[in-house]
N, C-alpha and C positions, 0 to 999 in steps of 0.2 A: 160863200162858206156854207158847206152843208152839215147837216143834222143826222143823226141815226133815226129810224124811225120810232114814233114813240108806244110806249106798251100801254096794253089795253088794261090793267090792271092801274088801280088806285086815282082813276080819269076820268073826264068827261071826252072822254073824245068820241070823234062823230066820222064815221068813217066818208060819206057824203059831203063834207061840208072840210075846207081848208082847215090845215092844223094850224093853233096857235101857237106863239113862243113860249107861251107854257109850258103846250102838251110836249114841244118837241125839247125841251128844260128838262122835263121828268124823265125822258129817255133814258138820262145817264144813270138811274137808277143800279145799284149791284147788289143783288140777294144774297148773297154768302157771307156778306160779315156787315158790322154794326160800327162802323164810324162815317165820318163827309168825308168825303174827298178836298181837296184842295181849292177846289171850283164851286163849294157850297154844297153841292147834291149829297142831300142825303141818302144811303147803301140801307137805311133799316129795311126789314120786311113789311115792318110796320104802315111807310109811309112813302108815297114818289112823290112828296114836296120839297122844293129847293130850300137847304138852308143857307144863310149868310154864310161863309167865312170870316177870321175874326181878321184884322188889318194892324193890332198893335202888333210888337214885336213878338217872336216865338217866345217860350216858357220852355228850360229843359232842367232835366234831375229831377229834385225832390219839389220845384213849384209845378212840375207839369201835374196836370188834373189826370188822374188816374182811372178814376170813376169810368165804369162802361157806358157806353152808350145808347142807350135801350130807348122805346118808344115812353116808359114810366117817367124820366128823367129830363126828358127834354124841354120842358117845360123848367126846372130847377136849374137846369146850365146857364150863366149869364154869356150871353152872344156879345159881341163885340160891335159897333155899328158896320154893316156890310157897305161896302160902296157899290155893290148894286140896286141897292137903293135909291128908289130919285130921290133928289136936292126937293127939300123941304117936308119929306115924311119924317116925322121924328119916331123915336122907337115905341114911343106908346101909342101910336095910330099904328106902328110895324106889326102885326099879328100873324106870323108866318104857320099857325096852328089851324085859323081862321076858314072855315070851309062853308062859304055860304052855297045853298040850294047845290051841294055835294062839290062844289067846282074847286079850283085850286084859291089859296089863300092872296093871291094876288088880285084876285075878281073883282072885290070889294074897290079896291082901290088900285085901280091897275091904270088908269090914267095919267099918274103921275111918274110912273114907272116907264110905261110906254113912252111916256115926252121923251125919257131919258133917250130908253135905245133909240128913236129915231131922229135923235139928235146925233149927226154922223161925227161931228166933233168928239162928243161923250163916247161914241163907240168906238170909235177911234183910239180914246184913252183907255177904256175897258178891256179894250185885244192888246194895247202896250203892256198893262200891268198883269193881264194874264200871260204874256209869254217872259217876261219878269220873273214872276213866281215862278215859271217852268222852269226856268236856267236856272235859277237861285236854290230851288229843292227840290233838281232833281226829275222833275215831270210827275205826273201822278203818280200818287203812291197805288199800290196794288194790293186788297186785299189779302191776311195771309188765309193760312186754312185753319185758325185756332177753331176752339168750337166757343159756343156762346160765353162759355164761365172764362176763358181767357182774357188777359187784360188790356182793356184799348189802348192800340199803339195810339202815338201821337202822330200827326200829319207832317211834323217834322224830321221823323227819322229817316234816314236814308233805305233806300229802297234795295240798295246793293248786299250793304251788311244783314239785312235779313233774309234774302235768299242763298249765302255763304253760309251765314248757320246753319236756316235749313238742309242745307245740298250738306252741309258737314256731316250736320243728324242723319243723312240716310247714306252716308259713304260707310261713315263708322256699321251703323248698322246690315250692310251688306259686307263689309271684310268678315265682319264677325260670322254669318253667314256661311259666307266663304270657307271660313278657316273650318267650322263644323262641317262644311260637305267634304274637305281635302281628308281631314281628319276619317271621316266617316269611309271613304275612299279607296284611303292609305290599307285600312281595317278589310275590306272587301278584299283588295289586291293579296293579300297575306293569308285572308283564307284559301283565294285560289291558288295562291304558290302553293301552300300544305295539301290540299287535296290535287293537285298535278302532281306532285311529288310521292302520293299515295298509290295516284293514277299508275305512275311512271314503274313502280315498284311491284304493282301489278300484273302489269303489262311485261317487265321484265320477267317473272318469274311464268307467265303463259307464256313467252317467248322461250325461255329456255324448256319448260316443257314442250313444246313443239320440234324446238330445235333437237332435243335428246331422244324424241319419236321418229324424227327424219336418220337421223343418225345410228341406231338401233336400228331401222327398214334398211339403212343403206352397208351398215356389217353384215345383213344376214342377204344379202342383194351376192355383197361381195365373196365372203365365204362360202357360198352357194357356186358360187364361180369360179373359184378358185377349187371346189370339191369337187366340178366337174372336168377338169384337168383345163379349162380354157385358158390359152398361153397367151402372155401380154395382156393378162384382165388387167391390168393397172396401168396399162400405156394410153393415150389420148393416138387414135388416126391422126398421122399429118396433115391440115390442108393446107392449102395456098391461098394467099390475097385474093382480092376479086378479079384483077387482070389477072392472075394465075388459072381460075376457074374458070372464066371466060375463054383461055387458051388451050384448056386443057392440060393442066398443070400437074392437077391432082384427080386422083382418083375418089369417087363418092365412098364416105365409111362403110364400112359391113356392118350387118344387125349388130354384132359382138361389141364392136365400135361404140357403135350407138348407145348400146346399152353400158358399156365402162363410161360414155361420157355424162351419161343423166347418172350413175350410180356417184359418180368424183369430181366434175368439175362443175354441176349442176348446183351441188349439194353443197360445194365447195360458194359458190357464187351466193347461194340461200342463207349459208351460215356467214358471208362478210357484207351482206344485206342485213340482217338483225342483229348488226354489228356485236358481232362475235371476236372478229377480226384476225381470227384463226382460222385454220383446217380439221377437221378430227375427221379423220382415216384410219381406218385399221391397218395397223402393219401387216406385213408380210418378212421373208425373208429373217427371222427369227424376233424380230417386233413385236412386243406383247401390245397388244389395242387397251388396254388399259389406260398404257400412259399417252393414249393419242392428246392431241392438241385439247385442250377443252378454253369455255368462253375468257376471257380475261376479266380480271377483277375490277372494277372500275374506284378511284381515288375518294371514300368516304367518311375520312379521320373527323370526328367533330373539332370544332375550334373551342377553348376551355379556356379560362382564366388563372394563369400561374400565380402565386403569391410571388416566386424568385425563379431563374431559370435554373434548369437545374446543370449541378457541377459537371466540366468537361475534363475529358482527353484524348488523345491522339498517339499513334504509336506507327512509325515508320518506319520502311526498309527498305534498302537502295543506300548507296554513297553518292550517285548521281541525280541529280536534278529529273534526266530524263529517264533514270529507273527505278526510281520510287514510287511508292506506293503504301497510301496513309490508310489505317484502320480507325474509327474515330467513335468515340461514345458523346454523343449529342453531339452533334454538328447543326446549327442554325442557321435559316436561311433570312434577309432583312431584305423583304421588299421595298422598301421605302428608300434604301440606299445603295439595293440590289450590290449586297456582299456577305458574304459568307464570314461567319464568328463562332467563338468558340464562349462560353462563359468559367473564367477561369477563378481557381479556388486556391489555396492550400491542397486542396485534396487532388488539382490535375496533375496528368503526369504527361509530357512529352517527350517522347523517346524516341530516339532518333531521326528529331528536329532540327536542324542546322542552326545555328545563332546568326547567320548570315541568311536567312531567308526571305528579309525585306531586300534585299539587295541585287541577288540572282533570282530570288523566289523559291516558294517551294516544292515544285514540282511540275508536273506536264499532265494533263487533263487525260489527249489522247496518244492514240499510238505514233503520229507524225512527231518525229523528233525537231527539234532545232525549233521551233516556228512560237516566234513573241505570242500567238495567237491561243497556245496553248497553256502557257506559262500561267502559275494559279498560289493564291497563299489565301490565308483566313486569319480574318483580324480576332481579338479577344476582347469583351465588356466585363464589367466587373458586376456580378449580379447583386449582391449587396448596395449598390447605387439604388439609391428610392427612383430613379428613372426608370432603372430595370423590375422594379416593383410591379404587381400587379398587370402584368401583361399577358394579351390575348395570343395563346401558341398552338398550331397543331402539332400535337406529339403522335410520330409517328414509329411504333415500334417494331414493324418490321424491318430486316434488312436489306439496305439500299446500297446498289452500286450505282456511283455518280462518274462520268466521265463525259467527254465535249465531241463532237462530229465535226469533220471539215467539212464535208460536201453532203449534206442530207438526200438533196437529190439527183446522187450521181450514182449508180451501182456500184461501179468498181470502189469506189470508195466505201460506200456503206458495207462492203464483203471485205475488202484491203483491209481496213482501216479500223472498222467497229468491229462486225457480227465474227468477224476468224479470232479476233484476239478475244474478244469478250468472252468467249465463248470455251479460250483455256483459262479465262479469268476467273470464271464463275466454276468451273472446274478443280481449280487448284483453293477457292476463297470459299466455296458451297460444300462438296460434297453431297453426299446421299446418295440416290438413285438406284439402277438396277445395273447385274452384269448384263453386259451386251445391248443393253436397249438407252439407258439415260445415263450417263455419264454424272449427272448432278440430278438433285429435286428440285424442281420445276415450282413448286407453294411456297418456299418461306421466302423470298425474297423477289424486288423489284430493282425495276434500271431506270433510273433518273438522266434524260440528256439536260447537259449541263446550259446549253447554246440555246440561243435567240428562236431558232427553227421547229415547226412542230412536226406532226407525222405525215410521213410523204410516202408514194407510190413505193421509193428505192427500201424507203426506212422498214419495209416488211419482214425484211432478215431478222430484225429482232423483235418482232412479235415471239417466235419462235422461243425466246431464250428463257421467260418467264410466262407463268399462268397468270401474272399479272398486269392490270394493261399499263402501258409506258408512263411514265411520269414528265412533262414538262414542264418547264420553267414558269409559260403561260399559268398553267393551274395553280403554282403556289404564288407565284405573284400577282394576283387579283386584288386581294385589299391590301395598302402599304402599310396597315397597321395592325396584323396578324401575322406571325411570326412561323416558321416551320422549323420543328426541329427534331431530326433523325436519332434517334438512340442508338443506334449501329449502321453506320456508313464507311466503303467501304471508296476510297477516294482514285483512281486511277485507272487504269488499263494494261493488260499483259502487252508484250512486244514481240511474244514467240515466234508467230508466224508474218509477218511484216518483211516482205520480201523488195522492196520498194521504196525510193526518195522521188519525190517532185521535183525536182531542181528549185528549193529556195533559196540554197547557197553555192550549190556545185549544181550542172546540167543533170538533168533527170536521169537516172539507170537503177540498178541493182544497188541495197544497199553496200557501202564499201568493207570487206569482212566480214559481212554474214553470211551464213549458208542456210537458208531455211530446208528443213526437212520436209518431202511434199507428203509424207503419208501423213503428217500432223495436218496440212490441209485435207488429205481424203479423209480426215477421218471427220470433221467437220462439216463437208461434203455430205457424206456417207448419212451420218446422221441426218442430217435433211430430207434426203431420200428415204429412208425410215420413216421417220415422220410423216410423209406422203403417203407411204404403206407401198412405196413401190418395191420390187428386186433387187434384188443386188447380183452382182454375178461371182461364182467362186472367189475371184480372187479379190474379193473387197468382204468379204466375211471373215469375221475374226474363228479362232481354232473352235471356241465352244459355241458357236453355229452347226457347228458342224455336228451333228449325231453321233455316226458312225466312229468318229474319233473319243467320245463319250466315255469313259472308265476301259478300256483297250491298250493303253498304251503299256508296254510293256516296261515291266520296274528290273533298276540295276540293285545287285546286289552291293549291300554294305561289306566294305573293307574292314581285312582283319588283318593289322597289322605285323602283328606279332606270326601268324599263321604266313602268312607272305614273305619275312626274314626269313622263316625257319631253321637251319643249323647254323646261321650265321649271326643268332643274336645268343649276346655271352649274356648267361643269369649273373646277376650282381653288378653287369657294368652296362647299364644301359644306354649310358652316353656315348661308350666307345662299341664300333660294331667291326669285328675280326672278320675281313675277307680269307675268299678263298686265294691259296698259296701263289697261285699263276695269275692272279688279277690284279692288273694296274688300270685303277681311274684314267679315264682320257685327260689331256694335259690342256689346259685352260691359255688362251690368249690375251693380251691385254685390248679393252675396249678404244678404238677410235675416240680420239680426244672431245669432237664433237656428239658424242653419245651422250646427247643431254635430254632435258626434259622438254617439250614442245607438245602442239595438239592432236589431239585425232581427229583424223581424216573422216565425215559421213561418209558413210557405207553407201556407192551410186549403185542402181541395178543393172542399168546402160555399160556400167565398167565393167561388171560384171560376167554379163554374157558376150561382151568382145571378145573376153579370154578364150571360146570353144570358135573353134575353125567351122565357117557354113559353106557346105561345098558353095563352090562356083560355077563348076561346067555347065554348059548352059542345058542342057534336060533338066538337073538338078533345080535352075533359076528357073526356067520355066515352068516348072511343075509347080515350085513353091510359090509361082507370082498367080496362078491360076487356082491356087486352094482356097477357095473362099470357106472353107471349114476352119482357116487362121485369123478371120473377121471376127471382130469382139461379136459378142449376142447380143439381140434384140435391136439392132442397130440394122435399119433400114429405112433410111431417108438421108437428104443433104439437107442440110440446115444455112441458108442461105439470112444473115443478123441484117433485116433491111432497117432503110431508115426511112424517115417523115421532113423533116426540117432543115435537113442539112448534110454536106459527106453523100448523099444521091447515089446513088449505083443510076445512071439513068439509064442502061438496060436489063435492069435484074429481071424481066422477062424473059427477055432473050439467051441471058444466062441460064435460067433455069429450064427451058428448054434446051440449050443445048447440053446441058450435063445430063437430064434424063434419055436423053437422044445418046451419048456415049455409056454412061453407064445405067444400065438397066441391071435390075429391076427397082434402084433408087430414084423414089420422088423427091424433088426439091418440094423444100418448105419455109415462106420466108415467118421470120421470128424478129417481131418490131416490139419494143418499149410502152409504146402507145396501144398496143391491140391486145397483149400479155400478159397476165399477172404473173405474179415471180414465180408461183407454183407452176404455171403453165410451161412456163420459159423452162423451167428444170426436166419436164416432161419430157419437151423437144429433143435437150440437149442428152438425154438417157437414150433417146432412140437414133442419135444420129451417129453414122459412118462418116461424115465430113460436114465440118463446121466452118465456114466463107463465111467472114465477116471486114466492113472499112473498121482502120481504127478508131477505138471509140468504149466507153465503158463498160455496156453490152457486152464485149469478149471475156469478160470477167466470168463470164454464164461456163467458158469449157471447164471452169473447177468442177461442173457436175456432167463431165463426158467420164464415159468407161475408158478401161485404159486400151491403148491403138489408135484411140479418135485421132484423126488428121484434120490440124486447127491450120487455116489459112489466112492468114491478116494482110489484108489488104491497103495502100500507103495510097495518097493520091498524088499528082505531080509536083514532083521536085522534095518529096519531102522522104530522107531519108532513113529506112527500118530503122538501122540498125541505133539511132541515137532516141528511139521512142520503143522501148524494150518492155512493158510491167507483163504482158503476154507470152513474150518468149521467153521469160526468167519463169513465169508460173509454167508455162509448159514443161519446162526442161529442170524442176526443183526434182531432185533425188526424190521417188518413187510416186511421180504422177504419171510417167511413161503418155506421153501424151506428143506425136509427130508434128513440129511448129513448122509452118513454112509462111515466110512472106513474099509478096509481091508489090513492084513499086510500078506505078504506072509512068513508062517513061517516052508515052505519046502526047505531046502540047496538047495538039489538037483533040486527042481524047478529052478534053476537062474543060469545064467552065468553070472560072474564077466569080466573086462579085462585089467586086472594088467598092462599088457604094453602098454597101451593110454597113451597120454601126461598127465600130472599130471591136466591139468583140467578138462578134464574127466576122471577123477577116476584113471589112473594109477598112479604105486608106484615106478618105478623104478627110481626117485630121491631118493629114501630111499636107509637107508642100509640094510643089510638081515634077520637084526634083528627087522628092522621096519617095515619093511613089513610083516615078520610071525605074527606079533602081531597084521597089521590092518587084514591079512586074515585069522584070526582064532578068529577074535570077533565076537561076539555075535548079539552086538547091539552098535547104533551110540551114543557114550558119546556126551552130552552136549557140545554144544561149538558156540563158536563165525562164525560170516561168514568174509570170505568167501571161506579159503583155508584148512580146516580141510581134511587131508588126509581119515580120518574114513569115515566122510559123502558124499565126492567125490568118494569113493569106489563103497561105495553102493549105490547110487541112483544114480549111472550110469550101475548099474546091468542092463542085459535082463531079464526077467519075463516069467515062463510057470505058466500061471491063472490056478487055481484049479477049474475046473468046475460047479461041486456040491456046493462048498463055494458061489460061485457066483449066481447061480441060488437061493439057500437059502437066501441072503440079499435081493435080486429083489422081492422076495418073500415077505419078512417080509416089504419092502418099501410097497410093493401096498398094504395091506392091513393097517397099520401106516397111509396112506396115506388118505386113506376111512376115517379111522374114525378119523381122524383131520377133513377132509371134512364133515363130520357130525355134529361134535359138532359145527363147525362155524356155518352148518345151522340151528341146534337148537336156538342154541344162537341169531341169525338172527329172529327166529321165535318170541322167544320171546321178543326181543328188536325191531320188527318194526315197532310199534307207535312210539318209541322216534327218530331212525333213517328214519323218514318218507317211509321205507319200502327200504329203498337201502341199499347193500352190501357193495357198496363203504362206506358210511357213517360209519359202524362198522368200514372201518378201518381208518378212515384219519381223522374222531372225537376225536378232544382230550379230554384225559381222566381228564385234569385236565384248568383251566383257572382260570390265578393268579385275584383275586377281585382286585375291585377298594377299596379308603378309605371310612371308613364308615359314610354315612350320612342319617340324620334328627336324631339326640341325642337328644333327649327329656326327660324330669322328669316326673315323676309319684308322684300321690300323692291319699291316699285314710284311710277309714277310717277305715283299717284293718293295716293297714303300722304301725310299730311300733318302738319307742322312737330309735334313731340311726341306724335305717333302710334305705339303699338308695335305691331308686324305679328306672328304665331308661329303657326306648326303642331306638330303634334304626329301619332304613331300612331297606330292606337286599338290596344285589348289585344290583346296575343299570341295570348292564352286564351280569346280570341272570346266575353269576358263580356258580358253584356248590362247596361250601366251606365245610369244616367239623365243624366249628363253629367258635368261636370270643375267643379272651384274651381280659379283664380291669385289668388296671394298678391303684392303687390305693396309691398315695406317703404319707404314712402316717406324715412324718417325714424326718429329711435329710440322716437319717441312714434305717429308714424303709420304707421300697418297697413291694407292695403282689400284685401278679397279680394271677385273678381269669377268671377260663374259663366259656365257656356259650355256651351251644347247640345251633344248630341255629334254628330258629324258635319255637322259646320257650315260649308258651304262646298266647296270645294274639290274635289279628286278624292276619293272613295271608298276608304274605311279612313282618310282624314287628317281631322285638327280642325284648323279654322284661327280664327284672334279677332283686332281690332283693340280694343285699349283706348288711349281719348284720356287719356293719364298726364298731360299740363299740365307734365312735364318740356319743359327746355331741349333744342334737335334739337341732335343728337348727340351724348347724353347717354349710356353705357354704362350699363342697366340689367337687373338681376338678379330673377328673376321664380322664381315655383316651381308647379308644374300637381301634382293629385292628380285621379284616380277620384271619383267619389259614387253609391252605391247605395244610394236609403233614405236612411238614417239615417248609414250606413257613408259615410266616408271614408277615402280610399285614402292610400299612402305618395305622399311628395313629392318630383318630380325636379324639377333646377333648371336654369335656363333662364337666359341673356344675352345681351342683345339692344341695338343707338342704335336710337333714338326718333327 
């Protein structure tokens, strides 16, 4: 058994000479606190003399001795007889204070003690009853840290429950700790949000000054440029990819180049970096630069506290599901259970809401008809409810148009589908703007997409549509216990121009009965090009473009009626007008039973110019396939739509070499998705002569070709044009004038398939083996639905090797198609430029037909050629100097018989009147009741009524 060694304080000890069982007794000594230990030793400062332990039984609660234990005291505590003690010291020879000649108090009498320990029996029972006590309480207790005035524990308490206190005491006292530095933290964090937020607003407004310095250098860059006659200052040089350059593809820009591209696409790229997220270009071609693009506004409605929401309503129109269209005064958005509510009152009014609208629903988001995906209603709360009380709302009182995207990022969809309709949405729902430059004002109102998606490369079309930036979903649904609610929201999407079905129900084509007008797409178009500040060419400028036509036009003179009768109108009988003696009205026929009402036909331009015969002999042909002076302007490049990912042209090198190799002086230029921004991509498509593209969204881009352009869509194996059409219906929509040609690749071996892609690009191996042989050994793609047909995800995720020769022969047959389309318009120009005051424009934006007004001044006729139940009548022609095909009268002879007879127009008579004789087989002088209407086409006009003797 060994010992600690013993300390030199309160001893005799001899560092030379062996320690005693004393000195090494006192060892146990502990300075920090003031009670024995278990084992006798006394811990005072005071003293390293061993004291007894007591041996009766513990004392706890209120008999334990509380008293501290100090060196003053120890003398006054009654000890208890220790059994370390030897057998026969009684307690009053025991004198454990006793320090003779300084030594320890055992000195005196340490003989008796000694017998003890080296009685190995005695020691023996000394080590039993000290590890006794140890099990029994615990092992030595451990001083705590109280300080002197605390109260001495007793040797019996547990050693565990006092250091759980303690450890309690400094847990508690470190949360608390704790919670003051999160606190204090929290406090930091919130100052640095408000001054970032100060930052931020800073920085914003040195941005936009910057921006409006760069912008300002880059109008007077461009107007400088444009003062010094530089032609195509607004075009971007072609170039080509990097194998293209490497082969000599493209030609290196000219300084002019150079400098339009740092003056617009540089400036362009500087202002969608300080996320402007716009273009601001000075127009041209009658574009005032005023209203160029400026920065978007960004969403900063505070969040407020409503006492009640406030009262709603709604007002729609449409009979149809898929043609309505809601106006709504508070409309609220509930993130929390992302659904759209109304709060309704006494005071809503819902007007032409269907009472079946949980049932069908009430409307269609966007322009794709039929599709569950679109379908949309809004529930009502009752704001009065103490739930609806007291809620956090951002009220947003600008004017919002809300509608849904199917394909965010797909082009042709985001132009199809959103940016053409939206765009006569906010047209016919806006208002404002300027003639010839903005169709709408651009400030008071934003577009809300309804959908899950936020802003993507395609979604740039409608940056354009507002000076404000887009509004998503993401942004108001951030907290689900702030509420958004619109004061004037404007619920749907126009269908105008929607030339196109997806196959969700029927195979994909044109939609079924509609005829879209394509100048309603140019003019959409056209406007973009504005915006860009590029050109236009003649025949896309509207009439007050134009200067020269400016206060010129020559005025018809007003009609005098009375002066134009003249000795044929009797004073006093106005109603009845006395021909002369030798004149018989021409005799009216009865109208073909089927002369009913039906619609009118769009006016094509393509019908139009068939009607004029173009020589044929071949001088004739060859002359006109060699005038490149019938090439649209500014179009000098091929515009080859390459791709990255998929659909491969995997020689569009070779291609574009051999096209500049046949036709010179045209560079190809390819134009990818990835390398283009949408303004770039319009650039292209303003200067190209031919547009080659695989099918694919991209071809969406010829809506911004001049008219001539020759669009080439190219099909890969097995997969049929003609049942994948959204291209060649936009090409060929009444007045896009745009030459569609396809090609289908119908070499195997040109194309590589790849069977193991994920099933939505083309792979097959969710099939079994027997489905797969069968889609890779068809033919061609069967009919079918979209959008998961394993056939047509086969192959038109093929790669493509273009047939060269093939290719070169359509580019061929386009440019000459092209000429002489280009010719007969300007024959036809030739000969119609007295009526269209001598503009191009006018051939096309003239309609070919204008519905009359009804017809008035019905007068009688009488003379004395008129014969026994003869009825004589004139008539005006229209006010509106429409151009009619002639008139019906309606003669009710009876209740059973009706005969209506037609009447040429200008039939007789003096000029601007209609005059008809119908033999009615009424009795002479018979008072009868006649009725005249207009005919154009199919159109009949309203009915004025007419009385006249026979």
């Amino acid at each position: 058994m060994s010992f600690p060694p013993p300390p030199f304080q309160g001893s005799s000890f001899n560092q030379d000479s062996p320690p005693s069982y004393s000195s090494k007794r006192s060892s146990r000594v502990r300075p920090e606190s003031g009670y024995s230990d278990t084992l006798g030793y006394s811990n005072s400062p005071e003293t390293s003399l061993p004291i007894p332990p007591p041996v009766s039984t513990p004392t706890y609660g209120a008999q334990a001795s509380t008293a501290p234990l100090t060196p003053t005291n120890h003398s006054v505590r009654r000890r208890a007889p220790s059994p370390h003690r030897a057998v026969g010291v009684s307690d009053e020879d025991y004198d454990p204070l006793a320090k003779p000649n300084g030594g320890h108090g055992y000195a005196k009498r340490g003989s008796g003690w000694l017998r003890c320990i080296r009685s190995p029996l005695l020691f023996l029972v000394l080590v039993v009853i000290a590890l006794v006590a140890f099990f029994l309480y615990g092992g030595v207790p451990h001083s705590s840290e109280a300080t002197s005035e605390a109260s001495p524990v007793p040797p019996h308490v547990d050693e565990t429950q006092i250091h759980i206190k303690e450890l309690e005491t400094k847990l508690s006292k470190a949360l608390k700790e704790l919670r003051s530095l999160q606190k204090e933290k929290d406090g930091k964090i919130k100052e640095v949000a408000q001054l970032k937020q100060v930052l931020d607003k800073q920085n914003s407004v040195i941005r936009d000054l910057e921006n409006s310095k760069k912008e300002a250098e880059g109008r007077a860059n461009l107007f400088q440029q444009q003062g010094t006659g530089a032609s195509g200052s607004l075009e971007i040089k072609a170039q080509s990819g990097t194998k293209g350059e490497e082969n000599g593809a493209a030609a290196p820009p000219s300084s002019e180049d150079t400098q339009n591209v740092e003056n617009i696409v540089d400036l362009e790229k500087e202002s969608k970096q300080s996320s402007t997220g716009k273009t601001d270009v000075p127009g041209s071609g009658g574009y005032d630069p005023k209203h160029s693009v400026v920065k978007p506004k960004a969403l900063n409605t505070p969040v407020r506290r409503l006492s009640m929401l406030p009262s709603s309503s709604v007002w729609c129109t449409g009979e149809k599901k898929a043609d309505r269209i809601c106006q709504f005064r508070n409309l609220c958005w509930n993130p929390g259970e992302n659904q759209w509510f109304i709060a309704k009152t006494n005071h809503t009014v819902q007007a032409g809401v269907p009472m079946n609208r949980y049932v069908e629903g009430l409307m269609e988001l966007g322009s794709v008809e039929q599709h569950p995906y679109f379908t949309w209603n809004y529930y009502e709360v009752d704001p009065y409810d103490p739930r609806w009380r007291n809620v956090e709302v951002r009220y947003e009182e600008m004017k919002h148009f809300l509608f849904l995207r199917l394909h965010p990022r797909n082009i042709m969809h985001n132009l199809h589908d959103d940016a053409l309709p939206m765009y006569h949405h906010l047209k016919q729902w806006v208002g404002g703007g300027t003639l010839g430059d903005l169709p709408f004002d651009l400030d008071n109102h934003r577009l809300v997409m309804m959908d899950r998606f936020e802003h993507t490369d395609s979604t740039r079309p409608l940056d354009y549509l507002s000076n404000h930036k887009l509004l998503f979903m993401k942004e108001i649904s951030k907290d689900p216990n702030v509420y958004t609610c619109f004061r004037d929201a404007v619920v749907g999407v126009s269908r105008l121009t929607t030339w196109y079905q997806y196959g969700f129900r029927i195979p994909q084509g044109p939609i079924p009965g509609k005829v879209v007008n394509g100048l309603h797409v140019r003019e959409v178009a056209n406007w973009y090009v504005r915006r860009l500040g590029l050109p236009l060419s003649d025949d896309e400028l509207h009439e007050y473009d134009h200067a020269p036509f400016k206060g010129v036009v020559p005025e018809v003179p007003k009609r005098d009626v009375a002066t134009e009768l003249g000795p044929y109108w009797e004073k006093g009988a106005k109603d009845i007008l006395q021909v002369a003696d030798d004149y018989v009205p021409p005799l009216v026929d009865l109208l073909p039973a089927n002369g009913t009402m039906g619609l009118e036909h769009i006016w094509d331009e393509q019908e139009t110019l068939e009607e004029f015969e173009v020589p044929v002999n071949q001088a004739t042909f060859q002359k006109i396939s060699e005038d490149d002076s019938l090439d649209p302007e500014l179009c000098d490049i091929i515009v080859i739509m390459s791709r990255k990912k998929n659909r491969i042209i995997l020689n569009e090198d070779e291609l574009a070499k051999h096209l500049e190799k046949e036709f010179p002086p045209y560079k190809a230029v390819f134009v990818r998705n990835e390398d283009h921004s949408f303004e770039e991509q319009i650039r292209f498509m303003r200067r190209s002569r031919v547009v080659i593209g695989m099918h694919g969204s991209i071809m969406a881009m010829i809506m911004f070709c001049r008219r001539g352009t020759i669009v080439i869509e190219m099909f890969p194996y097995a997969v049929p044009w003609h049942n994948y059409t959204p291209y060649h219906t936009l090409a060929n929509l009444p007045g896009m004038n745009l030459l569609y040609y396809a090609w289908e690749n119908k070499w195997e071996n040109n194309t590589v398939a790849y069977p193991n892609n994920p099933k939505q690009t083309g792979g097959l191996m969710h099939l079994s083996e027997k489905e797969r042989q069968e889609v890779m050994s068809s033919k061609t793609v069967p009919v079918h639905l979209c959008c998961t047909d394993p056939y047509w995800l086969y192959r038109i995720y093929q790669d493509t090797i273009v047939h060269l020769e093939e290719m070169a022969d359509i580019v061929r047959d386009g440019i000459i198609d092209s000429r002489l389309w280009a010719y007969r318009r300007k024959l036809y120009h030739e000969r119609h430029a007295a009526a269209t005051l001598g503009s191009m424009t006018a051939d096309l934006y003239r309609a070919k037909s204008i519905m009359p007004p009804p017809v008035a001044g019905v007068r009688c006729l009488n003379g004395t050629t008129r014969g026994w139940g003869d009825l004589w009548a004139e008539w005006e022609s229209p006010w509106t100097h429409a151009d009619i095909d002639g008139y019906a009268v309606l003669i009710i002879y009876s209740k059973t018989v009706r005969k209506e007879y037609g009447v040429q127009k200008f039939q007789g008579g003096k000029p601007g009147f209609t005059r008809m004789s119908i033999k009615t087989g009424i009795i002479a002088g018979t008072e009868v009741v006649f009725w005249v209407r207009s005919m154009k086409g199919y159109y009949h006009g309203e009915y004025s009524k007419g009385k006249c003797k026979v």
